[in-house]
N, C-alpha and C positions, 0 to 999 in steps of 0.2 A: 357829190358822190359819197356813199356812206359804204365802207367796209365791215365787215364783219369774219368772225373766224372761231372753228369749232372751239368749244368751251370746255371747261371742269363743271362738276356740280353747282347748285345754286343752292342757294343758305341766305336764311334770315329774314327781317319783317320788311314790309314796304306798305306804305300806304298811296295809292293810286290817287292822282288829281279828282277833284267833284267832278259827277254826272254833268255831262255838255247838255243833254235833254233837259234837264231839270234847271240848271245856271241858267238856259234860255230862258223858259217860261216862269223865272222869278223876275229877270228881269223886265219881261214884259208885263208880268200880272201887277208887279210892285210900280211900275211908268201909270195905268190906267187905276190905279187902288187911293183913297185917299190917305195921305200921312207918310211916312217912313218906312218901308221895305229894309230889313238889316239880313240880309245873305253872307253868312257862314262857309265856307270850304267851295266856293265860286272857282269854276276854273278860266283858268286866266292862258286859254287856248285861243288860236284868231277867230274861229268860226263865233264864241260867245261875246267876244268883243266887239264883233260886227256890229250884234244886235244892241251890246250898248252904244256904240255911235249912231246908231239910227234913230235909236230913240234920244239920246243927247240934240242930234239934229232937229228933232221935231219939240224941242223947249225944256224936257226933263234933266233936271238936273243929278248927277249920279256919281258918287263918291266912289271912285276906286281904289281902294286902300291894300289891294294885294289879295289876302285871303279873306279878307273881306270887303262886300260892298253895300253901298248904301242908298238904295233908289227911293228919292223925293218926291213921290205921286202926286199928281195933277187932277185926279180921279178920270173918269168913264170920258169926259169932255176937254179934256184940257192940251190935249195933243194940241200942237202946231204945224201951221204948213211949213216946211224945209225951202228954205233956198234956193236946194239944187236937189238934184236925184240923192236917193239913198243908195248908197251901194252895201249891199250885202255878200260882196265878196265871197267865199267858197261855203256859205252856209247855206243848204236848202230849207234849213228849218226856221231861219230869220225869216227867207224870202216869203214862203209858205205858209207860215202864223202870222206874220206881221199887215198879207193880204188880206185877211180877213178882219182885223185890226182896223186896216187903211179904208177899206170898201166899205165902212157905216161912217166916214168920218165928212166934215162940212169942211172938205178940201181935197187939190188935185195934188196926186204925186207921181212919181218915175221910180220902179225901182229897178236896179242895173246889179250886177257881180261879175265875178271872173269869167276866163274861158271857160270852164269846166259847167259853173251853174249855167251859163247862156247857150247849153246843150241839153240840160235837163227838162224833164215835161211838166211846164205848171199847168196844161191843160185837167190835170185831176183835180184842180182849187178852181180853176176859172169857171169849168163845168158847175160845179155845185152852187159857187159865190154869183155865175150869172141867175141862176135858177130864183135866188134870194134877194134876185133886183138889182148886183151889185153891175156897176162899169168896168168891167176888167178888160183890157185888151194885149195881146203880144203885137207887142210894135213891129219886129220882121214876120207877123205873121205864119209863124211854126210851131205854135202852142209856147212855144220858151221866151225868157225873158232877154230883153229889157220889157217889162210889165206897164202899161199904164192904168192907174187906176183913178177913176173920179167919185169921191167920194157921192153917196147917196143913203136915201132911208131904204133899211130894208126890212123883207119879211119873210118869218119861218118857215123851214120847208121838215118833212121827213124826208131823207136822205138816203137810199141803198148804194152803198158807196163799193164800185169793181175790184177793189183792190183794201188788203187791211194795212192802211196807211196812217199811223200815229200823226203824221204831219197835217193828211187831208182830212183828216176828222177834230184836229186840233182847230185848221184853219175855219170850219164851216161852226163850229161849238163860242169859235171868238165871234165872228158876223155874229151869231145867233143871241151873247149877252147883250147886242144892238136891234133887233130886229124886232117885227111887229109880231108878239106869239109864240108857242113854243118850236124850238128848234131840235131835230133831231136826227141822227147817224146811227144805221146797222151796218156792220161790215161784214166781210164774210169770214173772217176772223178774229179773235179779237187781238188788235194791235194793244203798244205800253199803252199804259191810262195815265201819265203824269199829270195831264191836264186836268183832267176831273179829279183828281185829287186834290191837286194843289186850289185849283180854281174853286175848292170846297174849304181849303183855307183859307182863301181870302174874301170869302161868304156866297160865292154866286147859287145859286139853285141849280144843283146837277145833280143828278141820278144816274148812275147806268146800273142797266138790268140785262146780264148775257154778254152779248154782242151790238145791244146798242145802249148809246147814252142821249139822255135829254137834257135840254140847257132852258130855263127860261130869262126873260130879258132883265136885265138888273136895271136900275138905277144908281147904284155906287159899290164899288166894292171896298174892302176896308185893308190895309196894311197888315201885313202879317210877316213873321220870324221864319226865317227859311234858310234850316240846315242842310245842307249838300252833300248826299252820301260820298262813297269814293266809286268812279263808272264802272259798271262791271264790264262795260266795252273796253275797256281800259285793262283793266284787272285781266282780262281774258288772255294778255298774252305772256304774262305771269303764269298764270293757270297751265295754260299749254308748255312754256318752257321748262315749269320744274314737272309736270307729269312726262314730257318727254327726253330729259338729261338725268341720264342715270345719276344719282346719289343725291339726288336736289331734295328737297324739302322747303317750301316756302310759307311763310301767316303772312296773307295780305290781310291786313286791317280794313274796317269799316266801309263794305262795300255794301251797295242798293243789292237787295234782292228780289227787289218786286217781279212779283211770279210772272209778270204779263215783258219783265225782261232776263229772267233767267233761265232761258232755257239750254245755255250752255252746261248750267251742272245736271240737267237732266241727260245731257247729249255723254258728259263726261262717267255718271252713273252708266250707262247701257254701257260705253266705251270701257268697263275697269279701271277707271280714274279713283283716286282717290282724293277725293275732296272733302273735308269734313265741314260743316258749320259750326261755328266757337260764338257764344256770345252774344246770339241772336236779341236783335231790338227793334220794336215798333214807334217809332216817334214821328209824332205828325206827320202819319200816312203814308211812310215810304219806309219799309222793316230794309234791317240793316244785317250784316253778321262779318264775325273774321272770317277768313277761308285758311285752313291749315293743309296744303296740298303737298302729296309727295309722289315721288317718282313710280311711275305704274306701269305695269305690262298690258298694252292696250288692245283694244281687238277691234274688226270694223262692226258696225253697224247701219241704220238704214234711219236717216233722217228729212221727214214730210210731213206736210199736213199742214195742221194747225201750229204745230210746234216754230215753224220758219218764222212767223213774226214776231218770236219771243228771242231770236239769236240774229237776224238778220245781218249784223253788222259783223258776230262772232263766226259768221259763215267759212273766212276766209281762214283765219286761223284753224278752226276745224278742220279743215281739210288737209290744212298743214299736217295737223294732229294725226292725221288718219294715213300720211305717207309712212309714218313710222308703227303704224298698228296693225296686227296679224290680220291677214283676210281683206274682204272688201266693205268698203263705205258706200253708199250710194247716196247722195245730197239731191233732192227734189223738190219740185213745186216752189223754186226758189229764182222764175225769173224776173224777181224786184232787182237781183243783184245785178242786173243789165244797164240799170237805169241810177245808179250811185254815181259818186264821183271818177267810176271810171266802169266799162263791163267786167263786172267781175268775177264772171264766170270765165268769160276767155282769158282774163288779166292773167287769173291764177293755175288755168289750165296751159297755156305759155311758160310761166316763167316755172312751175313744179316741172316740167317736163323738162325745161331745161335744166335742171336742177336733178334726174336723172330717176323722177318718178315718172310711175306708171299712171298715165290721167285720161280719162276721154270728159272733152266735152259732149253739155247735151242740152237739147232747147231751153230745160229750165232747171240745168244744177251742172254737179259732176258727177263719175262713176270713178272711183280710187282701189287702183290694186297696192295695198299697203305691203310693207316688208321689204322693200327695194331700199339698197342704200342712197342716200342722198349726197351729192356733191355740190362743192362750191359753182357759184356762176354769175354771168349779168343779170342784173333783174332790173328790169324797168318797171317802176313806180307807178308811173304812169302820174305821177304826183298825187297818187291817192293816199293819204295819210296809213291807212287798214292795211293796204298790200305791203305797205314800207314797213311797218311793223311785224305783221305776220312774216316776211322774211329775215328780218333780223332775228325770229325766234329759230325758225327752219333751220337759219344759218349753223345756230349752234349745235348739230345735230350733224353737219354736212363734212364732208371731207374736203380740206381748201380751203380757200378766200371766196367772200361769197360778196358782190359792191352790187350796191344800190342805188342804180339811179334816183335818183329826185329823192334822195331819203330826207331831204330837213323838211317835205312837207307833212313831218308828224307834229310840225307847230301847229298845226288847223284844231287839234283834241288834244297831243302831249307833248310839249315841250321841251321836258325834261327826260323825256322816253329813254334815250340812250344813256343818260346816263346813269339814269336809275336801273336799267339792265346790269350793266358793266357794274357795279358796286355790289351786287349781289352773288355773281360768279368767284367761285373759288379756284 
């Protein structure tokens, strides 16, 4: 149980742990790349560390050094069969890339995680991964894991993928560096592109054009230097805390802003947010900038479309944002957020209500009458990392003690979360 309680102003710099998205797919790109992988500003959350014991399991050897790490690539072929199952624990984007990974390889595996993954739908990777020849199976039989996968040769498909899924277009783009011919994914959005980025620094052949990207099949990939912004999923409950406590003014340092993940400052622009960018830098393929944010008088606005898979994660905080903003918010075409580590649509239309806003849930968001004060209250977690934080921002805003259940599961992406809150408030 984690306490919180209305605050003073927030002042001063902070720099946010590395991008989780991007820590993942170094460490995978750098396992199958030939030579030395040397990852910069890694965050050292559980979800990223899953991914490096799995691939530790499977013969790579991988220097953890803290804020930096050091993956010894085996190249394209080198993986081994594990032991035992891999457990990928609360990451769906291990479970999810690693699938398509495992499904071109010349062996069987298991892969298992918590309670929370073994409720989630891998039926979006299996669909496309069976299509491409691969053996994918749900062992209970419910689209979800524990996964069986046996490895095999596969071959490339074009892809129209139901859903703009960073994950499921990641997982089908890995099969496809294996597969017999070009591979390729339209989505009907365009979800982050980490992958084609990065997987362009470590030499594969990928293009995307719009909303879809093509991969053709490599034969080795090559070792590459992979600096790790700071997450702006991370940063995002910075952003929200000093926009909503009077007298705050915060510089988060060195955050990703790749357009296809920052749709929070475009949310915060409509909303009279002040956020500036400081600093702005392009360094192998992922622009960066400070954010110098201060305290703003917010108003609602109407957030859909194309925009949802550019904030998706930032949803929950947003909303928060939007209890304390003139007028109404209306959050749509966002029922991915069903399907996270916990529903989070009803998570967050539950515990703001309890917390003594105005919220209606709705099939696929919420509708927020902002301007209601807020009060302290229970909030269950749900042990979703997102909601645990997004209320400890809320908190500070609320009248009371505001305790959180299941709050220490902000170890999954931030570790240091609370305390890096609490050192900032004056």
């Amino acid at each position: 149980m984690i306490t919180c309680t209305k605050s003073g102003s927030l002042k001063g710099e902070i720099q946010v742990p590395g991008d989780k998205s991007i820590s993942h797919r170094a460490v995978m790109f750098g396992a199958l790349a030939k030579g030395t992988t040397r990852i910069t500003g890694f965050l050292q959350g559980a979800d990223c560390l899953s991914t490096i014991s799995c691939f530790e399991r499977m013969g790579i050897s991988i220097e953890n050094r803290g804020d930096e790490v050091l993956v010894h690539g085996q190249g394209m072929r080198g993986l081994k069969k594990p032991a035992d199952v891999l457990d990928c624990g609360n990451s769906g984007t291990t479970m999810r890339l690693i699938s398509g990974i495992l499904s071109a390889q010349d062996f069987d595996v298991t892969l298992t995680g918590d309670a929370s993954i073994q409720k989630r739908p891998m039926k979006r990777i299996m669909t496309p991964l069976s299509q491409m020849g691969a053996s994918i199976r749900s062992i209970p039989g419910n689209g979800c894991a524990p996964l069986a996968i046996c490895g095999r040769p596969l071959t490339g498909i074009h892809y129209d993928s139901p859903v703009a899924s960073a994950q499921v277009k990641s997982s089908v783009l890995l099969a496809g560096l294996y597969a017999q011919g070009e591979t390729s994914v339209t989505e009907p959005s365009q979800s982050r592109d980490h992958t084609e980025r990065m997987l362009g620094l470590f030499g594969a052949n990928i293009v995307s054009e719009g909303r879809t990207a093509r991969i053709q099949p490599a034969s080795e990939l090559t070792a590459a230097d992979i600096q790790v912004p700071g997450d702006i999923s991370s940063a995002a409950y910075f952003i929200a805390a000093a926009l909503m406590v009077p007298g705050s003014q915060l510089l988060i340092k060195h955050v990703g802003i790749n357009p296809t993940r920052a749709g929070i400052l475009a949310v915060c622009q409509a909303m009279g947010g002040d956020v500036r960018l400081l600093n702005v830098q392009d360094k192998k393929g992922e622009p960066t900038a400070d954010l110098l944010v201060t305290h703003s008088a917010l108003k609602g606005t109407v957030i859909e479309g194309d925009l949802i898979p550019t904030l998706i994660d930032e949803l929950p905080v947003i909303a928060a944002m939007a209890c304390l903003a003139e007028g109404r918010t209306i959050i749509r075409d966002a029922a991915e957020l069903k399907v996270k580590e916990s529903n989070r649509i009803a998570v967050m239309a539950e515990n703001l209500s309890a917390m003594g806003a105005q919220v209606q849930e709705t099939e696929d968001g919420l509708v927020i009458e902002g301007g209601h004060p807020l009060r302290g209250a229970l909030i269950d977690s749900h042990d979703d990392h997102r909601i645990a934080m997004t209320f400890a921002v809320a908190a500070l805003c609320a009248q009371g003690e505001t305790k959180i259940q299941g709050g220490e599961c902000v170890n999954i992406s931030y570790p240091a979360f609370y305390s890096d809150l609490g050192r900032l408030i004056r």
